[in-house]
PyMOL CGO cylinders between C-alpha atoms (Angstrom):
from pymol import cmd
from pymol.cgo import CYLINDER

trace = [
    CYLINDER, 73.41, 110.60, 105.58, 75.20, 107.60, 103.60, 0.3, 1, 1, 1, 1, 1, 1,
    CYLINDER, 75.20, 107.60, 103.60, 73.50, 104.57, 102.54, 0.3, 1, 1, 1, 1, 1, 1,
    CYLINDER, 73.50, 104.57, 102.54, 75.25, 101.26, 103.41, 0.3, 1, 1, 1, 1, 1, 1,
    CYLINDER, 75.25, 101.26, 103.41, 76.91, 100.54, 100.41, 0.3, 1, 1, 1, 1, 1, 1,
    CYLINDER, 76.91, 100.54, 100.41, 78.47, 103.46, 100.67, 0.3, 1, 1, 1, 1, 1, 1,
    CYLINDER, 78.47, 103.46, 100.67, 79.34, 103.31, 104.21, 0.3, 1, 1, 1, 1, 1, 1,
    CYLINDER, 79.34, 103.31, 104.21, 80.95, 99.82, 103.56, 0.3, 1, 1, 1, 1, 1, 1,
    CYLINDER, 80.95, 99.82, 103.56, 82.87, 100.84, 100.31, 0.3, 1, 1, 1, 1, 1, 1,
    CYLINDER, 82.87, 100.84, 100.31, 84.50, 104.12, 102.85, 0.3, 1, 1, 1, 1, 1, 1,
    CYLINDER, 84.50, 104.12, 102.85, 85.61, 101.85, 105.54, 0.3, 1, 1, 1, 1, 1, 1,
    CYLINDER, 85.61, 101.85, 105.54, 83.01, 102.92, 107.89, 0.3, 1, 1, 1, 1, 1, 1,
    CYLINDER, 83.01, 102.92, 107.89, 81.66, 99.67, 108.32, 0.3, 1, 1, 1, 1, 1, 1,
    CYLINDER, 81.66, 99.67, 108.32, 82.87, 95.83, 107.67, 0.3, 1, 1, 1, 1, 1, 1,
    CYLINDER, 82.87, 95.83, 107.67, 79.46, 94.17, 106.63, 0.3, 1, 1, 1, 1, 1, 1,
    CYLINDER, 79.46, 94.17, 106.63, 76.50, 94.77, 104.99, 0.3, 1, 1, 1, 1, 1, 1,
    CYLINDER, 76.50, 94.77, 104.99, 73.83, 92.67, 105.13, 0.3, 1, 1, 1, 1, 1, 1,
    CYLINDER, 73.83, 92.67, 105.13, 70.19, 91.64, 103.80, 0.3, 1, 1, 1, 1, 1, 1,
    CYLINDER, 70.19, 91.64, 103.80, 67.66, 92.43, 106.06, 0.3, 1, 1, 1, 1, 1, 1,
    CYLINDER, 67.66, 92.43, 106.06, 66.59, 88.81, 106.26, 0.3, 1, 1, 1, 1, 1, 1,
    CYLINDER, 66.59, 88.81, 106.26, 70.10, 87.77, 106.62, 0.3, 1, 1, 1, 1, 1, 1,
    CYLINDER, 70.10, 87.77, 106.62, 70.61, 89.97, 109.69, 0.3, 1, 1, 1, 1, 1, 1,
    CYLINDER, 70.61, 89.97, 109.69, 70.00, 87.83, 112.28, 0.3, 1, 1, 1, 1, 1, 1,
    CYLINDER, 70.00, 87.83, 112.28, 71.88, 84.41, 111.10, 0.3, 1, 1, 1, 1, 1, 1,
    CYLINDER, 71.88, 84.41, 111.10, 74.60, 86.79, 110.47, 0.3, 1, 1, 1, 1, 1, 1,
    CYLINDER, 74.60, 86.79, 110.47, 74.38, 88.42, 113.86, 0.3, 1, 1, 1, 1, 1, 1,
    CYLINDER, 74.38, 88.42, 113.86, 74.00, 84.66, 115.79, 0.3, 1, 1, 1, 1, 1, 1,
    CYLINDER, 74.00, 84.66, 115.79, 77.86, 83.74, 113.48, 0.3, 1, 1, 1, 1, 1, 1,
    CYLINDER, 77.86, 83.74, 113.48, 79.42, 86.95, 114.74, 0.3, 1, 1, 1, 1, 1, 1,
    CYLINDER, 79.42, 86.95, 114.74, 78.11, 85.91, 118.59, 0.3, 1, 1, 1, 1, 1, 1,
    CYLINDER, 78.11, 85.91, 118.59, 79.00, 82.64, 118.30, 0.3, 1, 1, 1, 1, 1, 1,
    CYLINDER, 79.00, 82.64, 118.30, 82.70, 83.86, 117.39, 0.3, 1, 1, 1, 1, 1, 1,
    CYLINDER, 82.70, 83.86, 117.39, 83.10, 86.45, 119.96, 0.3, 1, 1, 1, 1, 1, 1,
    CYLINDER, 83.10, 86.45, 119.96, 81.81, 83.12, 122.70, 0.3, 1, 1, 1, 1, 1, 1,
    CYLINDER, 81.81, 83.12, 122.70, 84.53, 81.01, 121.43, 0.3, 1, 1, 1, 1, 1, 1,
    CYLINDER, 84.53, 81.01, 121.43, 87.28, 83.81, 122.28, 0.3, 1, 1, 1, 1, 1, 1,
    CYLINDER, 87.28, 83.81, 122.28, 88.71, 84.22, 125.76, 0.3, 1, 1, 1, 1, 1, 1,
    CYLINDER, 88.71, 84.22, 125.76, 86.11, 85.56, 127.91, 0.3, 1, 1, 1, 1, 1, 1,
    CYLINDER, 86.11, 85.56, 127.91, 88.39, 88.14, 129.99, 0.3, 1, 1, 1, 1, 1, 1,
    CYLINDER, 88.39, 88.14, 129.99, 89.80, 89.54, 126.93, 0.3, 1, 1, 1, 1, 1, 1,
    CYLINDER, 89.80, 89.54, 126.93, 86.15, 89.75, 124.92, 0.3, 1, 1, 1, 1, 1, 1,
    CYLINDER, 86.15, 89.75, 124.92, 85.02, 91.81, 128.36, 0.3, 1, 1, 1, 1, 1, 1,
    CYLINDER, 85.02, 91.81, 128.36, 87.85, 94.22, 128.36, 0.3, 1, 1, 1, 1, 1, 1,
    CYLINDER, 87.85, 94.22, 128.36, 87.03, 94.81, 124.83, 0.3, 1, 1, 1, 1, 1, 1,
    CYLINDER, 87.03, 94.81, 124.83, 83.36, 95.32, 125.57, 0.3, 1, 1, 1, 1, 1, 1,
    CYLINDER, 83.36, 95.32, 125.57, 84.70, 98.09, 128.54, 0.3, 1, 1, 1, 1, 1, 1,
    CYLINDER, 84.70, 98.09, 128.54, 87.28, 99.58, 125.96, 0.3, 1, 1, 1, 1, 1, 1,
    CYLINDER, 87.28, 99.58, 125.96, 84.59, 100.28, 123.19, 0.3, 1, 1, 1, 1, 1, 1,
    CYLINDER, 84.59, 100.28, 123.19, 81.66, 102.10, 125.61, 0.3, 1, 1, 1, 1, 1, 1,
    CYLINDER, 81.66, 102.10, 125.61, 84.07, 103.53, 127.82, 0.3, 1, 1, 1, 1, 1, 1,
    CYLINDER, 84.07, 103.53, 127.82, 85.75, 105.43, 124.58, 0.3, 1, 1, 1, 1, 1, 1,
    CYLINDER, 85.75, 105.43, 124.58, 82.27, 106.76, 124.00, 0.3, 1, 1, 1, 1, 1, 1,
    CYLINDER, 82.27, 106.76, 124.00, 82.20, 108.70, 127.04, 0.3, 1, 1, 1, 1, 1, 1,
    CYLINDER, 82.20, 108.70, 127.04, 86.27, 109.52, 126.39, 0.3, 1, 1, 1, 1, 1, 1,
    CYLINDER, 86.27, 109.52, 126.39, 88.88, 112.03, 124.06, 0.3, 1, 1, 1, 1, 1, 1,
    CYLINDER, 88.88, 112.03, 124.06, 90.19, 110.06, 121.89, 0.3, 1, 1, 1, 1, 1, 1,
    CYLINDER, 90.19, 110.06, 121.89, 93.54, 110.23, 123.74, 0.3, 1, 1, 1, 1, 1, 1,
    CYLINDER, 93.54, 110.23, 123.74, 92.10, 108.56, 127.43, 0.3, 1, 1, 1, 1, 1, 1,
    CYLINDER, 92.10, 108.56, 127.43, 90.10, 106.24, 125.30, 0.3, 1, 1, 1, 1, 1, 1,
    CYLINDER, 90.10, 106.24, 125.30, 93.47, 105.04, 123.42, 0.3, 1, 1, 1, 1, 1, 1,
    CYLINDER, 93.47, 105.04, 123.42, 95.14, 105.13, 127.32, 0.3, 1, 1, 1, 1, 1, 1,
    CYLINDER, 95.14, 105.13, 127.32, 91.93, 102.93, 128.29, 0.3, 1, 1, 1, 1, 1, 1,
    CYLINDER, 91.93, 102.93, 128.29, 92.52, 100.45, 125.53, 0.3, 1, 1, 1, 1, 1, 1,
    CYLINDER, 92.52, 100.45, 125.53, 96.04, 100.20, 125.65, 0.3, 1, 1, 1, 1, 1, 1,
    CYLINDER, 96.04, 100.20, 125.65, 95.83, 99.66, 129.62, 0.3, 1, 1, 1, 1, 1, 1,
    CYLINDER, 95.83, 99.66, 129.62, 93.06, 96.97, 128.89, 0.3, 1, 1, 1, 1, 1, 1,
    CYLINDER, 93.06, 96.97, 128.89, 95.58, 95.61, 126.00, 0.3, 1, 1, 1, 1, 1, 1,
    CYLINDER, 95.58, 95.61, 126.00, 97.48, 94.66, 128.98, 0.3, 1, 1, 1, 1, 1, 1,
    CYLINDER, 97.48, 94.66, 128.98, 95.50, 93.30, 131.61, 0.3, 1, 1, 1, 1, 1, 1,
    CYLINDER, 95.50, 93.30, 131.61, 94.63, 91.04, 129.00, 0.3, 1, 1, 1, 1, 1, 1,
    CYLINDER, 94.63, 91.04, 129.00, 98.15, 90.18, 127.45, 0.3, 1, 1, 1, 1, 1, 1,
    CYLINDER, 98.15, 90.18, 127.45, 99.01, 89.02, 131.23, 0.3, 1, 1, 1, 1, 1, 1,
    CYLINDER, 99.01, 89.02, 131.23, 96.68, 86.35, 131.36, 0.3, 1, 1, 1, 1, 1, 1,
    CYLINDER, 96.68, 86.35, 131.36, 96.27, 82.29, 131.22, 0.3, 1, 1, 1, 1, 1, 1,
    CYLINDER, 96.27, 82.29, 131.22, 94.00, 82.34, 128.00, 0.3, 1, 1, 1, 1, 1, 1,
    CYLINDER, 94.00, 82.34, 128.00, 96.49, 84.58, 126.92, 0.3, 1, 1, 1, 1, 1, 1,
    CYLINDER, 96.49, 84.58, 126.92, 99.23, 81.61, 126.73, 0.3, 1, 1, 1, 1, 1, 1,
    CYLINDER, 99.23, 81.61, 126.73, 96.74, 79.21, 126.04, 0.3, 1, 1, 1, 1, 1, 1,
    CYLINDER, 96.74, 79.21, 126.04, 95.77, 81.27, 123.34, 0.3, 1, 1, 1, 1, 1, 1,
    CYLINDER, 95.77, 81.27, 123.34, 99.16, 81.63, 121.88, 0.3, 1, 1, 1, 1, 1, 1,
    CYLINDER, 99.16, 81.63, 121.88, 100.20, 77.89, 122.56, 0.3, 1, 1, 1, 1, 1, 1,
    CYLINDER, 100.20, 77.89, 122.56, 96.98, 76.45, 120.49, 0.3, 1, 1, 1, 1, 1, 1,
    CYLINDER, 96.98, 76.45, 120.49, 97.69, 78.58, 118.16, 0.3, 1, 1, 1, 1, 1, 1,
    CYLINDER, 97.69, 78.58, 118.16, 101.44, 77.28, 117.53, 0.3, 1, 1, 1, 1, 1, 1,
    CYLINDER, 101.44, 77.28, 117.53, 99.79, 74.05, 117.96, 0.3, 1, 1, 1, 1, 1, 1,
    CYLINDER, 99.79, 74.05, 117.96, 97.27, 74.48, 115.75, 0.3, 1, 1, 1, 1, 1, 1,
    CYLINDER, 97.27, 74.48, 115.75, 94.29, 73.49, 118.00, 0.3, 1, 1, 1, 1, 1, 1,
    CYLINDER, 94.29, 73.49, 118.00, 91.45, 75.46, 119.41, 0.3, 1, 1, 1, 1, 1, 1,
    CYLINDER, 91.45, 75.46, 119.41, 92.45, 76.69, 122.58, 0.3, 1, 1, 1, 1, 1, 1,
    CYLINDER, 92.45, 76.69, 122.58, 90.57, 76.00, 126.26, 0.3, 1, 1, 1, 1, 1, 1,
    CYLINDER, 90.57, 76.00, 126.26, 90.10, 79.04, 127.66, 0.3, 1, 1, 1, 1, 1, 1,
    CYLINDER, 90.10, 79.04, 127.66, 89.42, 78.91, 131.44, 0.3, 1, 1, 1, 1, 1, 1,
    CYLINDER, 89.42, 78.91, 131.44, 89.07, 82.99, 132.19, 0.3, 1, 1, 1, 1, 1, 1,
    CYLINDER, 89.07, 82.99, 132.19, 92.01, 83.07, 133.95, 0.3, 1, 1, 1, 1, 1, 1,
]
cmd.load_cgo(trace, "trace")
């Protein structure tokens, strides 16, 4: 067993926080993830517990097959355009 510190110093997690910090922390993340396009935020979602049921090499073909659905969609180019434009995108989930 590794204590957090250590387990953020190694890589094997991004973020270690207070215990009365948690939950603010955990309401930013959410409200990040809401703001992203929603098709893309549910393949990711599939990607991650599908892998945990997967070898390593069908959950990479599983994420790089979900890479794709994504990449061909609207809030894909609306994504891309507001960021060239430098204004938060309006993504439809489409």
């Amino acid at each position: 067993m590794i204590d957090a510190a250590t387990a953020e110093r190694i890589g094997l997690v991004n973020r270690v926080t207070p215990p009365e910090e948690l939950l603010p922390q955990a309401k930013a993340i959410a409200r990040m993830i809401v703001e992203k396009a929603p098709r893309a935020v549910a393949l990711s979602k599939a990607a991650i517990h599908a892998a945990q049921e997967m070898s390593l090499t069908a959950g990479l073909s599983f994420e790089m097959e979900a890479f794709g659905l994504a990449g061909a969609t609207a809030d894909k180019r609306e994504g891309m355009a507001a960021f060239l434009e430098k204004r938060k995108p309006a993504f439809t989930n489409e």
